[in-house]
N, C-alpha and C positions, 0 to 999 in steps of 0.2 A: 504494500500500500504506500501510496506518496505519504509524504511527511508530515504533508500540510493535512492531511486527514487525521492525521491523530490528534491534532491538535483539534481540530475543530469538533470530533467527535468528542474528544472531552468535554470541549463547552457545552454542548448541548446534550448527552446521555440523560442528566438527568431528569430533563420537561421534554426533550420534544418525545412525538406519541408513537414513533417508531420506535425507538429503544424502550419505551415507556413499557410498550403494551407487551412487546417480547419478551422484555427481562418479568411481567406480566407471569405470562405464561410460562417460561423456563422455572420461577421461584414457586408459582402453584403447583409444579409437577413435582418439584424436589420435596416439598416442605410433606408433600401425602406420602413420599418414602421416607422422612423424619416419622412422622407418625407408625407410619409401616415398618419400622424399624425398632422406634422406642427410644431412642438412644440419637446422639449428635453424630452427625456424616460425615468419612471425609472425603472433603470435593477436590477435583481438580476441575479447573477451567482450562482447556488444552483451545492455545490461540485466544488470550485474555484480552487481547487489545488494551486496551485503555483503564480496565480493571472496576468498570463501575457494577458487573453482573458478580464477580466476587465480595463488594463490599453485600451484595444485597443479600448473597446466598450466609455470610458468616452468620446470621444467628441460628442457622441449620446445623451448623460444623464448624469443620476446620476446614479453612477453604486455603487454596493455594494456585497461583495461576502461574503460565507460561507461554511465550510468546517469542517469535524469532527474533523481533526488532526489538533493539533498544530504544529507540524511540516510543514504543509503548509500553516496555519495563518501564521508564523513567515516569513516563506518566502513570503507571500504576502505582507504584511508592510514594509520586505525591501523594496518591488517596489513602497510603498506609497499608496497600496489600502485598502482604505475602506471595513474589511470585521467583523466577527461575527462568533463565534463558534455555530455548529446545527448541530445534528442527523438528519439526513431526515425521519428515523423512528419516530420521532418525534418534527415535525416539527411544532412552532406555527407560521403560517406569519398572518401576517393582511389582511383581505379578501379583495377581488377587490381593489388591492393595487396597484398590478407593471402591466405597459405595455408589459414588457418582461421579458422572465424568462428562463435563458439557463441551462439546466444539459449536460455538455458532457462528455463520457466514465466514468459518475456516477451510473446510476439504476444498472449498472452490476456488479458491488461492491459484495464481499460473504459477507460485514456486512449491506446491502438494505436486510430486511427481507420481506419486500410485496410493489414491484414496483408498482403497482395497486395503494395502497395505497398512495404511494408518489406522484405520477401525478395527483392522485383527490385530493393530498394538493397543488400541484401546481395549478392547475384548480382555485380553490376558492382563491387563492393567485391574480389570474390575476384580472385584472379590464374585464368589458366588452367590446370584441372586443379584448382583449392582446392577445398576442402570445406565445407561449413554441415552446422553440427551443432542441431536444433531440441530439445527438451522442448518439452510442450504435454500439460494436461491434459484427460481424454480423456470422454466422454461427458455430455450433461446431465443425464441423468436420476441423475449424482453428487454435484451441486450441493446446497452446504451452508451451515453457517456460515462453515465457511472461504470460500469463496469471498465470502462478504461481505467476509473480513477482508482475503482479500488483493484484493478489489477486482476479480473475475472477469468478464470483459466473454462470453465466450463458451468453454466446452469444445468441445471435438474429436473428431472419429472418426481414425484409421487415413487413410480415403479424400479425408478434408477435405487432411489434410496433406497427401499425394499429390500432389494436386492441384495444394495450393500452390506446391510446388514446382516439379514439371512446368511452373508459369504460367508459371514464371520462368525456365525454360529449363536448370535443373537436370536431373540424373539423379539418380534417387535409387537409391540403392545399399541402401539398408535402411528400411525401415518397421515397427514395431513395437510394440505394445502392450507396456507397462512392471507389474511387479506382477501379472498373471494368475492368481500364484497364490495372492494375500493380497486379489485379490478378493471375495472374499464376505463376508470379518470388514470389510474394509476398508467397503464399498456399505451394510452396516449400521451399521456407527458412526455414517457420514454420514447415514444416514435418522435415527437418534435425536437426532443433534446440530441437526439441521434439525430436527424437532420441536418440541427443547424448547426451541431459539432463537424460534422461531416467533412475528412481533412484538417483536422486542426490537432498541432503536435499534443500527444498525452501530456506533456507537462504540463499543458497551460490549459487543459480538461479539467472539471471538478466534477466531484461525486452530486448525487442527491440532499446528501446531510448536512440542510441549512433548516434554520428554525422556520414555520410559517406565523404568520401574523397569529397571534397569541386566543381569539376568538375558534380558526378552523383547526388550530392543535387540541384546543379543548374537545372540539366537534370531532374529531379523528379519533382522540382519545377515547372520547365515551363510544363511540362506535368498533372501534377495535378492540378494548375489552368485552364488550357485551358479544365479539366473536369470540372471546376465547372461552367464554362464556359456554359453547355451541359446539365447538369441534374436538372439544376432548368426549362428546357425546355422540356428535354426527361429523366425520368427518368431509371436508367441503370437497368437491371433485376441480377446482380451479383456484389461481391463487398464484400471490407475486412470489412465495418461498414454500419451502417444504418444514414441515414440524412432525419430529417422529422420536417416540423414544422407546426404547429396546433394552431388554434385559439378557444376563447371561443366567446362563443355566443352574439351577442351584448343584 
């Protein structure tokens, strides 16, 4: 990811309603394995970014993040979190080690050279019975500027993830398309921002993640949660990412 993105993801993780509603949904999923568990988790966040989804995940566990760039180590210890520099291409963890183990809007990375491979290090990383929690953005034909900006090596379907995980000898317990229902504003923005990017060098490209005017963040927000609401029950057949999480085997 450019540099300039980590920065600016920090300023906004914590209001605007894209990080809002996900970190949302990733902390509702973990916190029913706290319960299901009894007892404090320990998490890793594999590709922390910025480290705002392990401050939210600590009062679950022991949380601990890691991430290739130093540019988003630095900014995770300004937030105080506990994290560790690691290639996922090359990742040693200690086997049947953590309860949970979140990667989001990480396998899509162009420097993940074999996703495959990364989830069956995750796999062996879990204890028996842990969970891996994935994001993963979802179809190509959404590819935009952003994804020059954050460096997209590949989008996703539904059935890609599935898979993945399956490879790895997970169960997956939920699959699901994320946003279904801000689909449609969402697939055109991207097509105009692709447009009018069209030939213009990546570096002077930016991502999606700037704040909106403080009214339609409110309006995204309450409607993005009251999906997440909805698809750990029905999961939605469309959608701008993929949300799936997967357990190993006891």
């Amino acid at each position: 990811m450019n540099r300039r993105e980590y920065r600016q993801m920090y300023g906004v993780e914590e209001y605007h309603w894209w990080y809002v509603t996900l970190h949302d949904l990733i902390t509702r999923a973990v916190a029913r394995e706290r319960q299901r568990a009894g007892r404090g988790l320990e998490i890793l966040d594999a590709g922390c970014g910025t480290g705002r989804l392990c401050q939210l995940l600590a009062p679950l566990g022991t949380v601990v993040g890691c991430d290739l760039s130093e540019e988003a180590l630095a900014w995770c210890r300004e937030r105080g979190v506990t994290v560790f520099r690691a290639d996922l291409n090359a990742l040693d963890l200690p086997p049947d080690h953590y309860d949970v183990i979140t990667s989001i809007d990480t396998l899509y990375h162009q420097w993940v050279v074999d996703d495959a491979a990364v989830v069956a290090a995750f796999a062996r990383a879990l204890r028996p019975g842990g969970i891996l929690v994935l994001n993963l953005v979802a179809f190509e034909a959404l590819r935009s500027s952003h994804d020059i900006a954050v460096q997209t090596r590949k989008r996703y379907t539904r059935g890609e993830v599935v898979d993945l995980l399956r490879g790895a000898g997970l169960t997956v317990e939920l699959a699901t398309y994320r946003l279904g229902l801000l689909f449609p504003p969402i697939a055109l923005v991207r097509l105009v921002r692709r447009l009018i990017t069209a030939g213009m060098p990546p570096e002077e490209v930016r991502s999606d993640v700037t704040a909106p005017p403080l009214l339609l963040n409110a309006i995204l927000t309450r409607l993005a949660r009251w999906e997440n609401r909805l698809i750990t029950r029905i999961p939605l057949p469309l959608g701008t990412s993929v949300f799936a999480v997967a357990r190993r085997h006891q």
